[in-house]
N, C-alpha and C positions, 0 to 999 in steps of 0.2 A: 830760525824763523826771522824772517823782516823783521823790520821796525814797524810798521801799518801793519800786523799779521796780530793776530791772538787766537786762542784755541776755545772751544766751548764743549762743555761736560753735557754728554744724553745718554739717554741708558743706552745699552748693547741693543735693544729692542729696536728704540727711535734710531738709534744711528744703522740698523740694519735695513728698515724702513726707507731711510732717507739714500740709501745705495742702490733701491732697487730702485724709486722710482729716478732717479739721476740716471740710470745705465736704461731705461725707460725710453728719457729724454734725448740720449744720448749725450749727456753733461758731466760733468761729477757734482760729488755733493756742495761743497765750496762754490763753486756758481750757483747751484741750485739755492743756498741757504743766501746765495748773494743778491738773486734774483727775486728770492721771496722778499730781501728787506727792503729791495730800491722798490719793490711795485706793489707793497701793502701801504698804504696811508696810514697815516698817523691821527690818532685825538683833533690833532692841531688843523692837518691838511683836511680832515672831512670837516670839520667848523669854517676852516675857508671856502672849502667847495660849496656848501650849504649855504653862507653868506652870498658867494656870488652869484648860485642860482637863484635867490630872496631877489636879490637884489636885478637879475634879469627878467623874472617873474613879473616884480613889480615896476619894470621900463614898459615892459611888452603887455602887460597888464591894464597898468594904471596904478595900481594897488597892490603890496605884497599879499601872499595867500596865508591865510589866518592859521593857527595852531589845528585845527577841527581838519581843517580841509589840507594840511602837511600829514595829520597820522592819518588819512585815510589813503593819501598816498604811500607812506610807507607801508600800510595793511597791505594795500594792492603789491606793490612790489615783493613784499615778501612771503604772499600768497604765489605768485608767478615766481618765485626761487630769485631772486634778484639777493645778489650779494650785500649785506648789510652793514652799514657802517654805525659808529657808535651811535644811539639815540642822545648823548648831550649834544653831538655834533649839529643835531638839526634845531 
């Protein structure tokens, strides 16, 4: 094993899961597990994303959009299946 390499323990279940859908892909599981972690956000990255949309909201606005009128956006999104990121983030 590399020096930048390390192994990660899943059951027999999840790692037989994670073969099929990589031979799916046509990937292996290793980029597949590599690809899930460069393109999920993080806590950190959706409280940045959320700041900068506040903060283009309220260029293009005039005014940031108040708390009332963010969760009825989020209801809406994830009424329409929009992928959700943490609620401390917003």
């Amino acid at each position: 094993m590399a020096a930048d390499e390390t192994s990660i323990k899943v059951s027999a279940a999840a790692r037989d899961r994670l073969a099929v859908l990589a031979a799916e892909r046509g990937t292996t599981i290793r980029r597949l597990v590599e690809e899930l972690a460069e393109g999920m956000p993080t806590q950190a990255e959706y409280a940045e994303r959320a700041g900068l949309a506040r903060a283009e909201l309220a260029s293009a606005l005039g005014s940031a959009p108040s708390p009332e009128a963010e969760a009825k956006a989020r209801a809406l999104l994830q009424r329409l299946g929009a992928p959700q990121g943490p609620q401390a983030a917003a």
